[in-house]
C-alpha positions in Angstrom: 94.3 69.9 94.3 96.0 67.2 96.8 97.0 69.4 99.1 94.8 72.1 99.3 91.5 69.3 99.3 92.9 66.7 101.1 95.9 68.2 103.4 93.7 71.5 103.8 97.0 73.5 102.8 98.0 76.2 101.4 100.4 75.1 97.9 103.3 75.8 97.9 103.7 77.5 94.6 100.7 79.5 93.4 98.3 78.6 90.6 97.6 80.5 87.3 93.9 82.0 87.0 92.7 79.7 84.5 93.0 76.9 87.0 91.8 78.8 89.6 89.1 79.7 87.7 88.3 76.3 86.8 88.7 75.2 90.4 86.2 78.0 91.5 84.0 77.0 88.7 83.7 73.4 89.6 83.2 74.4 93.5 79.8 76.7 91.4 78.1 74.4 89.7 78.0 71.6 93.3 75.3 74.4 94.4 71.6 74.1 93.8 71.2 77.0 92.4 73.1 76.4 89.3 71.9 72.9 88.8 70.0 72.4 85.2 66.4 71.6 86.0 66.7 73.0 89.2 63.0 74.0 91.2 63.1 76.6 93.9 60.2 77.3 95.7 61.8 78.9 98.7 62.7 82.5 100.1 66.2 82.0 99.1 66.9 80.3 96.2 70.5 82.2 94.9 68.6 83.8 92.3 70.3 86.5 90.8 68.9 89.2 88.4 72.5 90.5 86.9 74.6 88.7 85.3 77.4 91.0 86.0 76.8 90.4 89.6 76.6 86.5 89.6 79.7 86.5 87.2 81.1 88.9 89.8 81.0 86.0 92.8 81.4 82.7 90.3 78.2 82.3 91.1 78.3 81.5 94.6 75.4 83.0 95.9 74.4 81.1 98.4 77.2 82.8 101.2 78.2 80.3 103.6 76.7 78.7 107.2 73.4 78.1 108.1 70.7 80.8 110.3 72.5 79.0 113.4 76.2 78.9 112.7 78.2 80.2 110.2 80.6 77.4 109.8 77.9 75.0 109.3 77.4 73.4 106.1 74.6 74.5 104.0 73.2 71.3 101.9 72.0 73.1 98.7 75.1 75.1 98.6 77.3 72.2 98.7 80.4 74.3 96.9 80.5 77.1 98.6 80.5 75.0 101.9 83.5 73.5 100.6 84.8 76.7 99.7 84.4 78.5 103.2 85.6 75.3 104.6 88.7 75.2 102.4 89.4 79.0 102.8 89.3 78.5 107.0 91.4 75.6 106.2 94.4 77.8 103.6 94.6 80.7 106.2 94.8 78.5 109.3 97.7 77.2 107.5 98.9 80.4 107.0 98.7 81.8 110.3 101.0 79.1 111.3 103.3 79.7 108.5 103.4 83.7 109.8 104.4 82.1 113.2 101.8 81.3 115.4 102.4 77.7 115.5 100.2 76.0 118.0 97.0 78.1 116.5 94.2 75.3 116.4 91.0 76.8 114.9 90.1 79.9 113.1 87.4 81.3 110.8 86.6 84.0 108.7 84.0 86.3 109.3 82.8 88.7 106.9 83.0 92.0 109.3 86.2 93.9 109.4 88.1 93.9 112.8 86.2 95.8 114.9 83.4 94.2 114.8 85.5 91.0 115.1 86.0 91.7 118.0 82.8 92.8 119.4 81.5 88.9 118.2 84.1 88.0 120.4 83.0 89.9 123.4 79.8 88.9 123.2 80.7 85.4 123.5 82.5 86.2 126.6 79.4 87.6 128.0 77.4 84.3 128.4 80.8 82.8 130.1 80.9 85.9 132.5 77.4 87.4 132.8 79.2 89.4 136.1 81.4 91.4 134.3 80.8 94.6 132.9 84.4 96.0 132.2 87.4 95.5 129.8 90.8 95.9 130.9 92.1 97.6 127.9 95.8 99.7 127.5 95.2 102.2 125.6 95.6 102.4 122.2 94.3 105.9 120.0 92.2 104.3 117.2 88.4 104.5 117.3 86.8 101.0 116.1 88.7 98.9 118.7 87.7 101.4 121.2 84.1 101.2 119.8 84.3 97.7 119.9 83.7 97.5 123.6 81.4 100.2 123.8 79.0 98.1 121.1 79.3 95.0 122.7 77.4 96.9 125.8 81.2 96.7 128.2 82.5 99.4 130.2 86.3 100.1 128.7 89.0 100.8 131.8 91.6 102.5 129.5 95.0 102.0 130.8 97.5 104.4 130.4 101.0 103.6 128.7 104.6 104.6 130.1 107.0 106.3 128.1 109.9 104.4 128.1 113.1 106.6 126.4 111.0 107.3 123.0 108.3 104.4 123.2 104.8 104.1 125.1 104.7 100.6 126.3 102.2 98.4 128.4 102.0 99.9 132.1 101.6 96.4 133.4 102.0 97.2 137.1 98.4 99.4 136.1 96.3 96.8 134.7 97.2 94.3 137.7 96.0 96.8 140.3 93.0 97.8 138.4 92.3 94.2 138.2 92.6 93.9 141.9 90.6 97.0 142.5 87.5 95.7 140.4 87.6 92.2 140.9 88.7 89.7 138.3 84.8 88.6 138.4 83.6 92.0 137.5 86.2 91.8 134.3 84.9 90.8 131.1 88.5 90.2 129.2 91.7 91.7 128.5 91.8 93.3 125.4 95.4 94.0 124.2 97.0 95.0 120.7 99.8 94.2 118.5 100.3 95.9 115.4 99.8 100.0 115.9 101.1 103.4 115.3 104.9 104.3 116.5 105.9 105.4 119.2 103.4 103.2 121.2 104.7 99.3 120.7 103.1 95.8 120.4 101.7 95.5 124.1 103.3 93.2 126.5 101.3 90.3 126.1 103.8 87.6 128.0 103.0 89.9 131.0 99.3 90.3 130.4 98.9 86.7 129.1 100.3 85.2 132.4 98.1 88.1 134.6 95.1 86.6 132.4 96.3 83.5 133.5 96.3 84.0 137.0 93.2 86.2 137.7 91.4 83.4 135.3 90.3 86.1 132.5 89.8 85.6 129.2 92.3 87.9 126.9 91.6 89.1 123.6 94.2 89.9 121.1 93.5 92.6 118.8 95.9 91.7 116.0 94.8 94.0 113.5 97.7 94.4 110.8 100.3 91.9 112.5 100.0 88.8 110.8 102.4 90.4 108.0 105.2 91.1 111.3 106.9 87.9 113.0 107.7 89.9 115.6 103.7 90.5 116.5 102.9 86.7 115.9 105.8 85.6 117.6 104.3 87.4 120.8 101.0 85.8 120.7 102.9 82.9 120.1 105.1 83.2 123.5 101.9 84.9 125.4 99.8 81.6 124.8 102.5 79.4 125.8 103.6 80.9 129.2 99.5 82.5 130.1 96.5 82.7 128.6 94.9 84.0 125.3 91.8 83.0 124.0 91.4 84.4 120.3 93.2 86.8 118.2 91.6 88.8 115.7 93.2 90.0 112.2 92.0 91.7 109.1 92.3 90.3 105.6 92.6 93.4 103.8 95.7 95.0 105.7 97.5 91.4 106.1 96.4 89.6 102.3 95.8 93.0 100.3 92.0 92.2 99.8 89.1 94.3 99.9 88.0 95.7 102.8 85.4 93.7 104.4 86.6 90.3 106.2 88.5 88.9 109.5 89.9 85.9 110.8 89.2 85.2 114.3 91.5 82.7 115.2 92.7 81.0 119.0 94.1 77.7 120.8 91.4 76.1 122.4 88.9 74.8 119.4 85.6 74.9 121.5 86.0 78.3 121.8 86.2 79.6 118.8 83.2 76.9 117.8 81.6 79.3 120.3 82.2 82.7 118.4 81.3 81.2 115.3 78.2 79.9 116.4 77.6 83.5 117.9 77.2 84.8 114.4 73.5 85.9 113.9 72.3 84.3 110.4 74.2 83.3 107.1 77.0 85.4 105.7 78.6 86.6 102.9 81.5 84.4 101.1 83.1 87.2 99.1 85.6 87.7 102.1 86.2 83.8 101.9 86.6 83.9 98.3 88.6 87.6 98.0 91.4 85.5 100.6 91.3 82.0 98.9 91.7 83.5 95.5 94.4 85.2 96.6 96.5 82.7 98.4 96.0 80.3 95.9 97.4 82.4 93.3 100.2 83.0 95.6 101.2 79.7 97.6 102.7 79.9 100.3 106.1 80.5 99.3 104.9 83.4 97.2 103.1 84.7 100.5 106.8 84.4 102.2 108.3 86.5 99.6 105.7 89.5 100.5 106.9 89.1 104.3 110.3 88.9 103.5 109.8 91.8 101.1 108.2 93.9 103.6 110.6 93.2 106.3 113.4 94.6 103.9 111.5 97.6 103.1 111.3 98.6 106.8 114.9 98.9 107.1 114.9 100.8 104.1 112.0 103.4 105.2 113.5 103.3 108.5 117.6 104.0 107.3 116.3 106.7 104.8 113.5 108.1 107.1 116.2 109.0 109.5 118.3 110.2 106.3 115.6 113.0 106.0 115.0 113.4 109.6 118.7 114.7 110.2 118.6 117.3 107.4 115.6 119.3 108.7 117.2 119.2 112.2 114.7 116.6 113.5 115.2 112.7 114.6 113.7 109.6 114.1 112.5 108.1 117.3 113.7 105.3 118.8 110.9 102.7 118.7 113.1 99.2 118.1 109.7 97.4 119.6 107.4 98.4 116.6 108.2 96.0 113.6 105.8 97.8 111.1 105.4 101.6 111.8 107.7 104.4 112.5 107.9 108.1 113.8 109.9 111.1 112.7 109.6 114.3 115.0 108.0 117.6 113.6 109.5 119.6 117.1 110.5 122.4 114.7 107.4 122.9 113.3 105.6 122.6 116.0 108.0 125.2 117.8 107.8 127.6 115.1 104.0 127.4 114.1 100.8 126.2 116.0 99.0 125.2 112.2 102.1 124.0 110.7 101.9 120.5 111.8 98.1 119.8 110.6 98.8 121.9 107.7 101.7 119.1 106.6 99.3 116.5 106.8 97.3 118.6 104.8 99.7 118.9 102.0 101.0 115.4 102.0 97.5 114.5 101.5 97.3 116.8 98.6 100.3 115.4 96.9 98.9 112.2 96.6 100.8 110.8 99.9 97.9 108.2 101.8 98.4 106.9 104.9 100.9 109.2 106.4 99.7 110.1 109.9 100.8 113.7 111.3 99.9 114.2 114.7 100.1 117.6 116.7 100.6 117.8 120.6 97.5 118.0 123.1 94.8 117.3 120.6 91.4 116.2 122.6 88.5 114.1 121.0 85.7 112.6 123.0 84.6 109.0 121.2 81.1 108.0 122.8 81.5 110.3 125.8 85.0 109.6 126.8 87.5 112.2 126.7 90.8 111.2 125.6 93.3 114.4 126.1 96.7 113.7 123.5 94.7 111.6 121.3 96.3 109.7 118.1 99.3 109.8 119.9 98.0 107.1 122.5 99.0 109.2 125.4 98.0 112.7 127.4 101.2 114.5 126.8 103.8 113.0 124.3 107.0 115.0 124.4 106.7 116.3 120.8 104.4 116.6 117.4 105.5 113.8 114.6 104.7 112.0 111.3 104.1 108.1 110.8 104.9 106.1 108.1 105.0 102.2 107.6 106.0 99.4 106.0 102.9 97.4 105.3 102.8 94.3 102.9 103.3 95.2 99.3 105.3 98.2 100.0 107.5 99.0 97.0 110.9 100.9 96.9 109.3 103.2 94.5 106.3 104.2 97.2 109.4 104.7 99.3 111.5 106.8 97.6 108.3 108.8 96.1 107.2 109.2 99.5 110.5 110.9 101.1 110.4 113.3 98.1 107.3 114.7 98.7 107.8 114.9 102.5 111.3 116.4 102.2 109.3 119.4 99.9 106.3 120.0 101.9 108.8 120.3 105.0 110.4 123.1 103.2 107.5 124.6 101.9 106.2 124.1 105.8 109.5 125.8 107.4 109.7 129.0 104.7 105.8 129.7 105.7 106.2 129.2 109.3 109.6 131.4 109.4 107.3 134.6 107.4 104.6 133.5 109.7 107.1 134.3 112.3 108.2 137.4 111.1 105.3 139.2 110.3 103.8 138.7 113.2 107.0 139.5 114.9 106.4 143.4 113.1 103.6 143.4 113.9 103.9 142.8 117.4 107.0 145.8 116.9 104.6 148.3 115.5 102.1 148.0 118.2 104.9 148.4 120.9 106.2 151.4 119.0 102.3 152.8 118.8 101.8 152.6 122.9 105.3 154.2 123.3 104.2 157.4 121.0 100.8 157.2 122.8 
């Protein structure tokens, strides 16, 4: 108890769940609303009419913060002040543990990332009531992009350059858009980490030191990197040589949670005061207490293991991946800048049949294979009216259709090697279908030649 009450640390070897239980118990009964003899006469009192429910959450009903600030401490719910307090505490330590050393303040907030980082950007607004747009390289996922467009901000989606296999940060772009706007006019920066091969961790030395010298803020949208040194290490290296104001990470992809809960997390204190204090009312604690369960029953060194673990099964996905990639005549792109996800080519299939690449997402999905992302060439989507020509693959016109897969945190072999199974039979099925595609339409095309002729 030392160490996690006291130091505010994370222990280094996890507890059992009777004692976390009994830890969790004793934070429950320090709120008013399980005190014997206790008299309510308010609107909210942490009354609860299950029993299944209030057995569900300890019986911490009371959530966490006040109507003004959700890292203020509530005086009737005296436990589960300590508990979000304790919990900001654990994954502060943690975040520096992962790598990101000089972090000096973070929070969670119960809203998953996107929203995260729409708190964020309206905190920015009453720094910079001028500015009305975000500098943002482009990245192909919707609630990041939606992020902005909630917040009431005006996105300026910078294009990536393909570099050999890899879409990187087209920094020379963002500088002169900067310059063409005016770095009053410019809300923030807003860069990202973890993603989807072939586009890479953004170059945030570059874009922390242009933040730097125009004097705008830069948010880090750090959804799924915590579990990647090489993504923390960058944030790292980008707030010691420029400028970032917060990163945001979610707890379910990064501590295997439910979904539901962030961490916003920066350098300068005052700031992230500011974000907190942004937050509109009380919140939930189940985030809080999903993360602090969790870490407690792992301790640190048992969160280490995980990163180590997943670090070992990217080689392996990655060695074996390419394994597969070889026999069906296609290749594994060459993305050494993305630590977590990878990208095998489907240029065969794509060559031989229009369908045949969504149809292999199709029947991956079918066979029980989740999160496997198959994306076609020259796909277009409009997300609240703006176009976006390629998209998934994070750029107009990406040289050739392929699959992703990742190592994420508490990857197993087995999902591994179940995984390339499946993948290595539905691109068989795929290429026998799209070969007698080929040939019937081949007669066909033969017959109607021949019928023209006789006519």
């Amino acid at each position: 108890l030392y160490i996690i009450v006291i130091k505010g640390k994370c222990p280094e070897d996890g507890w059992d769940e009777s004692t976390i239980e009994l830890f969790l118990h004793e934070l429950a009964i320090m709120d008013s609303n399980n005190f014997l003899g206790n008299c309510g006469v308010g609107e909210r009192e942490g009354r609860v009419a299950s029993g299944l429910v209030a057995r569900r959450h300890y019986r911490l009903i009371h959530g966490i913060g006040r109507s003004g600030d959700i890292s203020a401490v509530q005086p009737k719910a005296a436990g589960s002040s300590l508990l979000n307090k304790l919990t900001n505490s654990v994954v502060l330590d943690i975040i520096k543990l992962a790598g990101v050393r000089t972090v000096t303040n973070c929070f969670v907030v119960p809203m998953a990332t996107g929203m995260s980082l729409t708190l964020c950007f309206l905190t920015l607004r009453h720094k910079r009531p001028k500015a009305k747009y975000i500098i943002w390289p482009r990245i192909d996922q919707k609630s990041c992009f939606k992020s902005m467009i909630t917040a009431g901000f005006e996105p300026v989606v910078i294009e990536n350059v393909l570099e050999g296999d890899e879409l990187r940060t087209d920094i020379e772009a963002v500088e002169a858009k900067i310059q063409a706007l005016g770095a009053e006019n410019i809300l923030c920066v807003h860069s990202t980490t973890s993603c989807f091969a072939p586009r890479v961790p953004d170059r945030l030395e570059e874009l922390a030191v242009i933040s730097a010298n125009y004097d705008i803020p830069h948010i880090v949208n750090n959804a799924y990197g915590v579990q990647s040194s090489k993504c923390m290490h960058l944030i790292q290296q980008g707030a010691r040589v420029g400028r970032i104001d917060a990163f945001v990470q979610s707890l379910d992809k990064n501590f295997m949670v439910p979904v539901g809960g962030a961490i916003i997390a920066g350098f300068n204190e005052s700031f992230i005061q500011e974000i907190s204090k942004m937050y509109p009312g009380r919140a939930s604690a189940s985030p809080s207490l999903d993360v602090l369960i969790t870490l407690l029953s792992l301790g640190a060194s048992g969160y280490k293991q995980l990163l180590k673990e997943r670090k070992e099964m990217f080689s392996y996905l990655s060695s074996e991946l390419k394994k597969l990639a070889d026999i069906h005549n296609e290749r594994l792109l060459d993305t050494p800048h993305n630590p977590i996800s990878l990208a095998m080519s489907l240029k065969n299939l794509d060559e031989n049949n229009d369908a045949a690449v969504t149809q292999l997402g199709s029947m991956l999905f079918t066979r029980q294979v989740s999160g496997a992302r198959v994306v076609p060439c020259g796909s277009v989507q409009t997300v609240n009216n703006y176009t976006f020509k390629g998209f998934m693959s994070h750029t107009n016109d990406y040289p050739c259709a392929y699959l992703n897969a990742a190592s994420a945190i508490g990857i197993k072999k087995q999902d591994v090697d179940v995984f390339l199974k499946r993948l290595d039979k539905c691109l068989k099925t795929s290429r026998k279908e799209a070969k007698k595609e080929k040939s019937v339409n081949e007669i066909g095309n033969s017959d109607t030649g021949t019928e023209h002729l006789e006519e």
